[in-house]
MITIPA-984730 format. One record per atom (N, C-alpha, C): residue in one letter; x negated, y, z. Coordinates in steps of 0.1 Angstrom, whole numbers, plus 5000, padded with zeros to 4 digits. Layout:
N
aXYZ;...
REM end
This chain:
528
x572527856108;x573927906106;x574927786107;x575627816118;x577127686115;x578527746106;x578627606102;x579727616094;x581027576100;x582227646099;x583627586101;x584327566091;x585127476091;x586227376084;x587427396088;x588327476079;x589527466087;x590527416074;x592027426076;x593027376065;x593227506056;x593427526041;x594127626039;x594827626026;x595727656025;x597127646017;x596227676002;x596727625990;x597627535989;x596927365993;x598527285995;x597527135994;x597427115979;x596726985978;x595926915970;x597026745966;x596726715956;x597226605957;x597126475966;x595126515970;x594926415981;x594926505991;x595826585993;x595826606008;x595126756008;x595426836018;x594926946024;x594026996020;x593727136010;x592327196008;x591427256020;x590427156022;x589327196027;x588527366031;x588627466038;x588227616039;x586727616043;x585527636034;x584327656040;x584527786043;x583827856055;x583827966059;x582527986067;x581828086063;x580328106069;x580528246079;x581728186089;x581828376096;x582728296108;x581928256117;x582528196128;x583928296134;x584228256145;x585628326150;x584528406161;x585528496167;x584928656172;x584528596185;x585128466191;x585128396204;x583428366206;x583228276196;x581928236196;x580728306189;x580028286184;x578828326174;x578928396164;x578828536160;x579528586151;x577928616141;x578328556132;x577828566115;x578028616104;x577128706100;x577628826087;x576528776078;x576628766064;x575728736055;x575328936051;x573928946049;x573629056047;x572429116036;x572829076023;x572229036015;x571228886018;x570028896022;x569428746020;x569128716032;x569928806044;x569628766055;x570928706060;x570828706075;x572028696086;x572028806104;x572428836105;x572728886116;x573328826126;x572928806137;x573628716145;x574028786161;x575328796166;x575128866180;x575928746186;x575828756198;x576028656212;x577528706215;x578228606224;x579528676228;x579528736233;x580728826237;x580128926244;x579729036241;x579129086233;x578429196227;x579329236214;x580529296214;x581329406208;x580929436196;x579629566203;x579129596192;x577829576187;x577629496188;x576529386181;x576729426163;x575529436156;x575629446146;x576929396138;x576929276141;x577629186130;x579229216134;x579329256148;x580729306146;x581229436138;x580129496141;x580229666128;x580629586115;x579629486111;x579829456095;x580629416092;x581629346101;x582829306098;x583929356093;x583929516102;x584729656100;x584229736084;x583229716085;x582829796077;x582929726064;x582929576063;x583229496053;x584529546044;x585829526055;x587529576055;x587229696050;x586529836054;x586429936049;x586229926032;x585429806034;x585029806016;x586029766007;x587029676015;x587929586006;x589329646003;x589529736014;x590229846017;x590629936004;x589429986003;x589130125998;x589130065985;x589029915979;x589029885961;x590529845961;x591129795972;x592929785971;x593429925966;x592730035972;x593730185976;x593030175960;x591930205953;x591530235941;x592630185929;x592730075932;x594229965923;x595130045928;x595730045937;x596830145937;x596930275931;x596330315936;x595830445925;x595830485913;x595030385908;x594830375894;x596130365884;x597330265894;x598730235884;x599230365888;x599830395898;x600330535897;x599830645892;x598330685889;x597630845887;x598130875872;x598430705864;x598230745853;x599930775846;x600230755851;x602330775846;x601730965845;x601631005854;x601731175856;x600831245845;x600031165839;x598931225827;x599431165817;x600131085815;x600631025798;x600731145793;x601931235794;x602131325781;x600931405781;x600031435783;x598731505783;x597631385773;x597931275776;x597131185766;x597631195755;x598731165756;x599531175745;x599731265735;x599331405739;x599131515731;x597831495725;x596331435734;x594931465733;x595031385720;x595531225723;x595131135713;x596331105707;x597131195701;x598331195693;x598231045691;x599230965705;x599730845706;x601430855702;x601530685700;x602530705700;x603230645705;x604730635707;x605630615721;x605330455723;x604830395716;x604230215722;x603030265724;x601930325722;x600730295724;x600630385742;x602430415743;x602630515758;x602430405768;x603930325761;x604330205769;x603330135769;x602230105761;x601129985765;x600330005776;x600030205774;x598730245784;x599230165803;x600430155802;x600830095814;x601229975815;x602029915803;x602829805806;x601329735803;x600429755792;x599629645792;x598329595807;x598229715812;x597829735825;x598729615832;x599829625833;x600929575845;x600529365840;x601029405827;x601129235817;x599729165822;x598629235820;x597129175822;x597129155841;x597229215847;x597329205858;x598329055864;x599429085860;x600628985864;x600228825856;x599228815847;x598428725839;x597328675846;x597228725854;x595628675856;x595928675876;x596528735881;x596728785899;x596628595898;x597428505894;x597028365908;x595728275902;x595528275887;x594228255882;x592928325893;x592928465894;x592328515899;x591728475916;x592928405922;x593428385936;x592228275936;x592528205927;x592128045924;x590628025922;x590328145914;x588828155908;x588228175922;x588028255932;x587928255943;x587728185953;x588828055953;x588827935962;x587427895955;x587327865944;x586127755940;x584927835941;x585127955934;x583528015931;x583328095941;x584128135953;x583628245962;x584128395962;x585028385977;x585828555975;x584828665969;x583928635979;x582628755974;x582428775961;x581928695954;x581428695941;x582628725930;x583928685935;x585028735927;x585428855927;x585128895938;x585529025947;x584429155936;x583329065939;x582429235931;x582129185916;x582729085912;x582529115893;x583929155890;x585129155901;x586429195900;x585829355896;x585729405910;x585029515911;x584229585900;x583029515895;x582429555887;x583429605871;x583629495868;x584329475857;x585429585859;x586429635870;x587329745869;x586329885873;x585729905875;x584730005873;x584430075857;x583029925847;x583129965837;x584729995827;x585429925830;x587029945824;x587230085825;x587330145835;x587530285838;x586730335832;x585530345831;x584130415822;x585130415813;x585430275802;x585930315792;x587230375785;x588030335794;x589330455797;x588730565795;x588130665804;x587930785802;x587230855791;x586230755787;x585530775773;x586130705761;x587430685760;x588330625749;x588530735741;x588330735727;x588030805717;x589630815709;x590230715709;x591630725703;x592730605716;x594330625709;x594930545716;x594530415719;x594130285707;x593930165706;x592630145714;x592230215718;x590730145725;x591330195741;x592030305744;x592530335756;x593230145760;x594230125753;x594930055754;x594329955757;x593029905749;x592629795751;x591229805768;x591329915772;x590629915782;x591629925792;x592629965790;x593629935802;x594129815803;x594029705795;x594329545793;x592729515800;x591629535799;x590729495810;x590429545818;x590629665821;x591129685837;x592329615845;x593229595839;x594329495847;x593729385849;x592829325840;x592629135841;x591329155849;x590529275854;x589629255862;x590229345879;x591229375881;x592229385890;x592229265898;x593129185884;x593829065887;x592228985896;x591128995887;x590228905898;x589728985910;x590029095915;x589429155926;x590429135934;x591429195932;x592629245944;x593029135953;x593128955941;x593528845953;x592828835967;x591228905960;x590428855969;x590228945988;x591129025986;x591229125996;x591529076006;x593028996001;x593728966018;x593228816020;x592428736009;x591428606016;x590128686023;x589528786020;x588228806025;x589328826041;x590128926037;x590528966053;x590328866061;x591228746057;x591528666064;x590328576069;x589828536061;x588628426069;x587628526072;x587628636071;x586628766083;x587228796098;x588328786098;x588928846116;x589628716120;x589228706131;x589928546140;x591428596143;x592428526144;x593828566144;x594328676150;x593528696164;x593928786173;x593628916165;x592728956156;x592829066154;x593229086140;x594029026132;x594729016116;x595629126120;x596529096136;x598129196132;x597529346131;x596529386137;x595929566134;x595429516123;x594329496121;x593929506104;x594929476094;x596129386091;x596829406083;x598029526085;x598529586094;x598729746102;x598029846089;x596529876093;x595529886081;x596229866067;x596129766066;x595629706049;x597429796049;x598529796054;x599429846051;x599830016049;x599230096058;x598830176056;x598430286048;x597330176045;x596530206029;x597030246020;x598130096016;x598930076002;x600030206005;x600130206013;x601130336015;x600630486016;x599530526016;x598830646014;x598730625995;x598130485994;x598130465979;x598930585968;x600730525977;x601530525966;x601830685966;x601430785976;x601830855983;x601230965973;x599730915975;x598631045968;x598631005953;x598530895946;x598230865936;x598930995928;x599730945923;x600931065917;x600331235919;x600031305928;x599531405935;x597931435930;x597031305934;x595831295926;x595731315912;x596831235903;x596631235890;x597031405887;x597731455892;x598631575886;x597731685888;x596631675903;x595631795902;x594531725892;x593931645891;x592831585882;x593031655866;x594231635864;x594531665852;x594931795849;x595531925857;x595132025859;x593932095858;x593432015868;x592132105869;x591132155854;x591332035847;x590631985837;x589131985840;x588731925847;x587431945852;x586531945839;x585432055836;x584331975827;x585231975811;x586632045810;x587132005799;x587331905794;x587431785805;x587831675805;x589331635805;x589831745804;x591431725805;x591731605814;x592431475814;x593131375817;x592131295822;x590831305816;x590031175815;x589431155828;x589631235839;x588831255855;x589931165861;x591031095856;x591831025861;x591230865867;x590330845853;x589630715852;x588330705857;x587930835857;x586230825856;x586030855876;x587230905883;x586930915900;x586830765901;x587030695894;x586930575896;x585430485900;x584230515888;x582830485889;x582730525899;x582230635910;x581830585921;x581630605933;x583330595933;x583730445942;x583730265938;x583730255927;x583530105921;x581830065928;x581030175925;x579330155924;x579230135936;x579530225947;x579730245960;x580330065964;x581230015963;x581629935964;x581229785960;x580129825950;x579929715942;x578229695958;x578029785959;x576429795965;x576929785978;x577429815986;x578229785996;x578529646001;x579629635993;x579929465990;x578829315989;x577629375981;x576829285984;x576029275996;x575729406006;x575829356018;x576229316029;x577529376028;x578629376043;x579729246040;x580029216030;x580829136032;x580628966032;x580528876040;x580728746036;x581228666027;x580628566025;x580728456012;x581728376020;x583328326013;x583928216015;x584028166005;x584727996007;x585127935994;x585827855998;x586727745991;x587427665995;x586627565985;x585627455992;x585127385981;x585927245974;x586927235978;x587327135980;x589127175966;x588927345960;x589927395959;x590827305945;x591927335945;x592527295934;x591927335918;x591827295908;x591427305896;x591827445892;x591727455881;x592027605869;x593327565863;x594327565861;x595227565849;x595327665843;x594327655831;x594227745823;x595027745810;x595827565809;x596827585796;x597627665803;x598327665816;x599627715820;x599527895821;x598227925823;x598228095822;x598428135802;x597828025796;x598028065784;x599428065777;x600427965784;x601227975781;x602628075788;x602228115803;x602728195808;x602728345797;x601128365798;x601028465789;x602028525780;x601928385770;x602428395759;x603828435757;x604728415764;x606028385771;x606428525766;x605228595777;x605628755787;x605428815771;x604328785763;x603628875750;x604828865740;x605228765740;x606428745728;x607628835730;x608028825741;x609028865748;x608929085747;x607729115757;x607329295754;x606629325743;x605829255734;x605329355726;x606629395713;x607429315712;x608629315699;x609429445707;x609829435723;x610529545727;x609529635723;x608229685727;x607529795726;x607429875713;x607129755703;x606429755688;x607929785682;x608829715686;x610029725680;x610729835668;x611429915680;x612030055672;x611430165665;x609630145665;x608930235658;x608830125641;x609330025645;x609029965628;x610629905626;x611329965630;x612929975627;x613529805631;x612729735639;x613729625646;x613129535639;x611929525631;x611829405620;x612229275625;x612629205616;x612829025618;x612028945629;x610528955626;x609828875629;x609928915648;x610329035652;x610329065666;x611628985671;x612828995666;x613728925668;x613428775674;x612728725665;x612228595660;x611328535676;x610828645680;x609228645687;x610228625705;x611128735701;x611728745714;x612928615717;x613428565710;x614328455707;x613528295713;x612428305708;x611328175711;x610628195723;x610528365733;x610228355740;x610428255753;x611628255753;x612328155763;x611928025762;x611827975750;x611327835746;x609927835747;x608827865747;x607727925749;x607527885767;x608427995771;x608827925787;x609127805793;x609727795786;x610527595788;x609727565787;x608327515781;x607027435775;x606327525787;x606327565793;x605327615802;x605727535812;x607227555821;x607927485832;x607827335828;x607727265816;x607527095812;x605927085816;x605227115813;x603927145815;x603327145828;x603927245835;x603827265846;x604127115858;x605027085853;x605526925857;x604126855854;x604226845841;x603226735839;x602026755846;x601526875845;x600226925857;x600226805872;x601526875877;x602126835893;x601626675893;x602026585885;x602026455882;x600626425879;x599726445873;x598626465866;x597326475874;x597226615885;x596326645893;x596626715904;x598126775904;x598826845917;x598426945917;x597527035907;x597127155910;x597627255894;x599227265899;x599627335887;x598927555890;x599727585881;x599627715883;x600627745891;x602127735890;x602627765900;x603927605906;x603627615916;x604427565924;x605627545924;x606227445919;x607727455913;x608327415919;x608127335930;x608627295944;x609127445955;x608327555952;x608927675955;x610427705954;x610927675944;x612027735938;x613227625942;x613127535951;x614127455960;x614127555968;x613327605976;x613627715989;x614427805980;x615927825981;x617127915986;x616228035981;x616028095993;x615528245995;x614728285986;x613528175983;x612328215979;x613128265968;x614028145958;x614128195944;x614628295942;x615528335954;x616128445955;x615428525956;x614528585964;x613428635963;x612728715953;x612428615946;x611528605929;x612428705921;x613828655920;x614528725911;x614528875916;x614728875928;x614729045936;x613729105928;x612429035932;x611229105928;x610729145914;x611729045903;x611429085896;x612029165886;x613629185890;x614829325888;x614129385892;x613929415904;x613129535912;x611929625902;x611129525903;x610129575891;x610729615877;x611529565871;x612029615857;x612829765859;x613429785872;x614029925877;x612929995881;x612030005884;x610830045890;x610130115875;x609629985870;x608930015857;x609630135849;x610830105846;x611930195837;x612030335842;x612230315859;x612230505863;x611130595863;x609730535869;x608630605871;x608230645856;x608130575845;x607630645831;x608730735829;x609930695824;x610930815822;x610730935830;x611130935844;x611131025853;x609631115848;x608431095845;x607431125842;x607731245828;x608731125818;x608631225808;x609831325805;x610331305817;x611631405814;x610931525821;x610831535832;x609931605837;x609031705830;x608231655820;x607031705812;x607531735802;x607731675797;x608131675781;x609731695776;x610531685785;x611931715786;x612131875793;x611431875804;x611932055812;x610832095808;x609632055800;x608332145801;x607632185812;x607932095823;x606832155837;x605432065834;x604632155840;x603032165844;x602931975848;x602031905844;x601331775855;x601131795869;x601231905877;x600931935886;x602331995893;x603232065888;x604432065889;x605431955897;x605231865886;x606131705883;x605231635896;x603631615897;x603131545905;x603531625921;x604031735929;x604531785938;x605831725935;x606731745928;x607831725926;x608531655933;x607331495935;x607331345940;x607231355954;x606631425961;x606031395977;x607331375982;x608431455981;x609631445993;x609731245990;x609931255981;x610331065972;x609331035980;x607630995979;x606830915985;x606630936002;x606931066008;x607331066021;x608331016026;x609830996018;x610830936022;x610530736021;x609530716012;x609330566007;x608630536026;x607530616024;x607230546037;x607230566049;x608230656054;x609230676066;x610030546070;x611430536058;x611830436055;x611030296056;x610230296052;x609230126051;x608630116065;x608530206073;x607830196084;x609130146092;x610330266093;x611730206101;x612230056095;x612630006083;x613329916086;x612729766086;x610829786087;x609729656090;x610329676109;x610329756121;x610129806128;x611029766137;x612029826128;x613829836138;x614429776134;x614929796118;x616329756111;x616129646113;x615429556102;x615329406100;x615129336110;x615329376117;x614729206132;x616129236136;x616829336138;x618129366139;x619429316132;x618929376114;x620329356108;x619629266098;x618729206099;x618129116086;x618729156073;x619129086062;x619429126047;x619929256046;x620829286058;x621629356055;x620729496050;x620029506055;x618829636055;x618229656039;x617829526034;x617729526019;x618829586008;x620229526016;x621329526004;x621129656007;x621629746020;x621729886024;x620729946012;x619529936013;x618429966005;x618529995991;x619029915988;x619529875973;x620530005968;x621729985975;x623330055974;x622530195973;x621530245985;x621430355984;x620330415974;x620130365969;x618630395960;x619630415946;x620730335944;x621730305932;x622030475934;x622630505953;x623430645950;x622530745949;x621230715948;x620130815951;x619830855935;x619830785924;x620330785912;x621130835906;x622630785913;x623530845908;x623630975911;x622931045921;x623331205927;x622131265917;x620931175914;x620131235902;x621231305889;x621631195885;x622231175872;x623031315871;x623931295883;x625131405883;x624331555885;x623131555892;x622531695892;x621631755882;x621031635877;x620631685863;x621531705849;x623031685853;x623731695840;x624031815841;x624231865860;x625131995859;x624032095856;x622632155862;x621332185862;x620832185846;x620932045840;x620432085832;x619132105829;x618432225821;x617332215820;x617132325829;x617532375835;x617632475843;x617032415861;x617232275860;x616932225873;x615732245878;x615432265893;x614532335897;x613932215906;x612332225911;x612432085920;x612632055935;x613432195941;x614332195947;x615232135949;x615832115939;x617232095935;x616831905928;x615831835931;x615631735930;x615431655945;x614831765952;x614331675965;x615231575973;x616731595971;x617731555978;x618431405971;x618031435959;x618231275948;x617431205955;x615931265952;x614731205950;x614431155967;x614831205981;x614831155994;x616031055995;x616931075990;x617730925991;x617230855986;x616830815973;x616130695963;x614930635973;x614130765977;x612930715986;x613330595996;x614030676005;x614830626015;x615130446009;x615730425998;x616430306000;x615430265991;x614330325985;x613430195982;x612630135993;x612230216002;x611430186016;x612330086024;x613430086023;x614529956029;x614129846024;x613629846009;x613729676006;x611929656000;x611129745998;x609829716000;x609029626009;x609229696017;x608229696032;x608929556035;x610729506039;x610129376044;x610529256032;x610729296025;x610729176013;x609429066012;x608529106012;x607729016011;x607728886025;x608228966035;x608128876048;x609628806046;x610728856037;x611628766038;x611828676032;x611428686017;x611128556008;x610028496014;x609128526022;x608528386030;x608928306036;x609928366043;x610328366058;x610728206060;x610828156047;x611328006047;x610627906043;x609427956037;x608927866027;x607627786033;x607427686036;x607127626044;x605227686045;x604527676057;x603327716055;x602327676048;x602327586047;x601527506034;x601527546023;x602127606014;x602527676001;x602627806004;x602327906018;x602328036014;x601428096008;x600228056007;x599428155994;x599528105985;x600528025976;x600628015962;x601828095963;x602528075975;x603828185970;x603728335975;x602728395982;x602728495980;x602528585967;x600928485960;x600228525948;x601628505934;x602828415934;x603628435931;x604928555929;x604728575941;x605628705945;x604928775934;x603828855939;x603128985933;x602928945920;x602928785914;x602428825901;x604128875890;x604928825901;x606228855898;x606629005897;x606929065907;x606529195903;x606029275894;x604729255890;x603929295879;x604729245861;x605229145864;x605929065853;x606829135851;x607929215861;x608829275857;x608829415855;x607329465865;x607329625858;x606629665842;x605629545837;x606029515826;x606929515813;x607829415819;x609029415809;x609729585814;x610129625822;x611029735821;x610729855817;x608629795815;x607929965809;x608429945792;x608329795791;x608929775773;x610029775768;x611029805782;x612529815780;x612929955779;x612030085781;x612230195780;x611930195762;x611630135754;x612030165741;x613430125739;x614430095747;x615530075742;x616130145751;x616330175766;x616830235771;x616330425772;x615130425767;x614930565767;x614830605751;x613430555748;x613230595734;x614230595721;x615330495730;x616230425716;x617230585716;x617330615724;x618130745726;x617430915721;x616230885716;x615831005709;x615530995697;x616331085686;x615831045673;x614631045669;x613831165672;x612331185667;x612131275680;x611331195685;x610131185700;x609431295701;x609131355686;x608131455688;x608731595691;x610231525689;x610831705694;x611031695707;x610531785712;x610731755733;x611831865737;x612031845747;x613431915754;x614331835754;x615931915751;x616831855753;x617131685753;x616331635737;x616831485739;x615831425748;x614931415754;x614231365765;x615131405776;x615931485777;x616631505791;x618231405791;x618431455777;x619331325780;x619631175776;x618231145773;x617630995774;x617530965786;x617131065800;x616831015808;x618131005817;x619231045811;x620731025820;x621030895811;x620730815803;x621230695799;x620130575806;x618830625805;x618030535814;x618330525829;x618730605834;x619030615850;x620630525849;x621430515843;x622630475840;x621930285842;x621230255833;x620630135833;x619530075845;x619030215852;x618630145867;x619630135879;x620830185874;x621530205884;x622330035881;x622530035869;x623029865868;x622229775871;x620829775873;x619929695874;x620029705892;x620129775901;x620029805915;x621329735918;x622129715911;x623629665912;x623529495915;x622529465903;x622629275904;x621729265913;x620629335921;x619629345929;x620529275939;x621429425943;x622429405956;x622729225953;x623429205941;x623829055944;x623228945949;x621928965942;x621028875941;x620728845958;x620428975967;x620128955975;x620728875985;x621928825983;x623028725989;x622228645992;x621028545986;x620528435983;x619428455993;x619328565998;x617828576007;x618428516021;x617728496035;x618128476042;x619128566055;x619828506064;x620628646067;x619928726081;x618928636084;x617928696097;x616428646091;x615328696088;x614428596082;x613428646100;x612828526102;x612128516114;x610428556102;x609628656108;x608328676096;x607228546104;x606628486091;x606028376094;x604928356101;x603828506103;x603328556115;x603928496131;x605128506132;x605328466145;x606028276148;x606628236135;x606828106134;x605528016135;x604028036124;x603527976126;x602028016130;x602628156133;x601028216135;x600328226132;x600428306117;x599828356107;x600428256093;x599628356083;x600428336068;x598828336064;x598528176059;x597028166051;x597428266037;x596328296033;x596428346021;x595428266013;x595728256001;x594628105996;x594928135980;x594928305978;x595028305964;x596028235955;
REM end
């Protein structure tokens, strides 16, 4: 078996991380690890074993991405259905998600990291394994607090699988064939967001088995098993042996930052604002600051901090960051509400509310397809801000049709809010991530990618624990449904519509044509 050596992001203090890779380029000798064997085909030969395993590999890495995807959306559409089963209550709503989002956004560049040293593969199927049994116990969760705490290890065994998707991609296909396979891997995420919603709402319907809700978590086993058995054949072992260290004070104190900060919003207004939440949320920031000092001292120390603070010179990128993570706190804030106004505010069906969505998720990725395609190479930022303004008025034509409508509104009479909103989220989705790259020099793009997304996650987060003040804080007692859930949810849309507002500003700071780094340097390493 030969080995190649190539460079791969991040550097090191002494210099460039080292990439072992046991899966030559498609030009020469192509090598699949296959449990305890190898497979070997000649050039030339297409379809030679080992080029099937390759495909078939992607099929596996694929299909545990789309699972993650799934998983965050199926479950917004069954809350109020849990919520009745295991008479939760409005934090233990916000945790079934935010703590999902929090553990995820905790652990995504750790995860990245664990990978370089110990091996995508082997991260890849205890990621795997580990969000598998998690779901087991989701579905078999006997009260709220054990739900909760199985949805905090399903996020942190997420967090170790998902990095490993777009590293396996990458040191599996030689450059020429990344632009279709990542085509693919985009695709996916976008059928993801499409069905998820749709899945949860018949699952929970159906009640399979008198299972009510619980077939949300449990379609999950197997495909996990499938993938776990799969995975140990078809996919190849990489590593970066040469990789940067663990900073494991800096996740702990990252952590701690985000915990101080949502659990006082969550926990808050059900224990009337106590002191010590004030207190928790106040020190959060300082808490921060000792993470950013730290973070320094790392840089000086071994060069292998958690995150890259040399990022946040790049203009855009910080600009960037901030987008992504308003974005997410507007994101986080509408999808739960919208869920419970829906349900628990008009009284429609889980299956009702999950139709409701399609026009919204067909408009998301119409939109994400046109302005990756057309707009942006065209009008660069402009396409985002456009994005933004219209997602604000896609809101605001909500607001104003649900005041006149009432409870009386039909989901007809939503599809035309809910296709503008679509519309101008698919404007700043799809090329955001290529534009906060677009600058940042190649050497640090897979610490700033795995930054982006853990950013994201950080803010849908906080905006699932900011619906205790912008939704819950607007109903006296929760348990009465109807009217005050309906107009909770015209004061929460009021607050994403301000939050889409500083988005627009923010986006000033991005660049005003971003060239995608695919064609500057021909290709974007990914390196966890």
């Amino acid at each position: 078996m030969s080995t190649e050596t190539t460079q791969s992001s991040p550097e090191g203090k002494n210099g460039p991380v080292q990439e072992e890779r046991t899966d030559p380029p498609a030009e020469t000798t192509s090598i699949s690890k296959a449990g305890d064997g190898a497979a070997i085909s000649e050039p030339g030969e297409p379809d030679a074993p080992a080029d099937r395993r390759r495909w078939i590999a992607l099929a596996i890495v694929m299909t545990a991405a789309f699972m993650d995807l799934v998983d965050v959306t199926i479950v917004n559409i069954a809350i109020p259905r849990m919520r009745s089963d295991l008479g939760a209550s409005t934090s233990a709503i916000q945790w079934i998600t935010a703590g999902y989002a929090l553990a995820f956004a905790a652990g995504l560049i750790t995860g990245g990291r664990l990978g370089d040293i110990y091996g995508r593969k082997r991260l890849f199927l205890i990621g795997i394994s580990g969000f598998t049994a998690a779901s087991l116990l989701c579905g078999l969760a006997p009260n709220p607090d054990v739900l909760v705490a199985a949805r905090i290890l399903q996020g942190g065994m997420a967090a170790m699988m998902v990095p490993q998707v777009l590293a396996i991609i990458h040191v599996t296909f030689p450059p020429h064939e990344r632009g279709k396979v990542f085509g693919l891997f985009g695709a996916i995420i976008g059928l993801g967001a499409v069905s998820g919603p749709m899945l949860g709402a018949l699952l929970t319907e159906w009640n399979i088995a008198g299972l009510e809700w619980r077939p949300i978590f449990l379609i999950n086993l197997p495909v996990g098993i499938a993938g776990v058995i799969l995975g140990r054949k078809f996919i190849s072992e990489s590593k970066a042996p040469k990789a940067l260290r663990l900073d494991l004070v800096g996740v702990v104190l990252a952590t701690l930052a985000l915990v101080m900060l949502i659990f006082p919003l969550t926990h808050g207004r059900e224990n009337d604002w106590p002191v010590w939440g004030f207190v928790c949320m106040i020190a959060s920031p300082a808490v921060f600051g000792v993470f950013i000092a730290y973070e320094k001292y790392k840089i000086q120390k071994d060069g292998s901090p958690l995150v890259e603070l040399s990022l946040f010179k790049v203009k855009s990128f910080a600009g960037g960051i901030a987008v992504q993570l308003t974005f997410g706190i507007a994101t986080g804030i509408f999808f739960l509400v919208w869920t419970l106004y829906m349900q628990m505010g008009l009284g429609w069906s889980a299956l009702k509310a999950g139709s409701t969505g399609i026009p919204f998720s067909i408009a998301v990725s119409a939109a994400a397809g046109m302005s990756v395609q057309k707009l942006v190479p065209r009008f660069g930022r402009k396409v985002l801000q456009a994005g933004a303004l219209v997602m604000a008025a896609g809101v605001l034509l909500y607001i104003w049709e649900s005041d006149r409508y009432g409870m009386t509104i039909t989901s007809w009479q939503m599809a035309a809010p809910l296709i503008v909103m679509g519309i101008g989220m698919g404007l700043i989705i799809a090329p955001l991530t290529d534009t906060v790259l677009s600058e940042v020099p190649r050497e640090h793009a897979g610490s700033a990618s795995g930054l982006i997304n853990t950013t994201g996650q950080m803010g849908n987060a906080l905006g699932l624990g900011l619906t205790s003040v912008v939704y819950f804080g607007f109903i006296e007692d929760d348990r009465v449904f109807g009217p005050p859930y309906v107009d909770a949810f015209h004061n929460a849309m009021w607050w994403v519509v301000a939050v889409l507002v500083v988005i627009f500003s923010v986006m000033f700071m991005l660049p005003r044509k971003a060239v995608p780094m695919a064609e500057r340097e021909g290709g974007t390493e990914f390196a966890g």
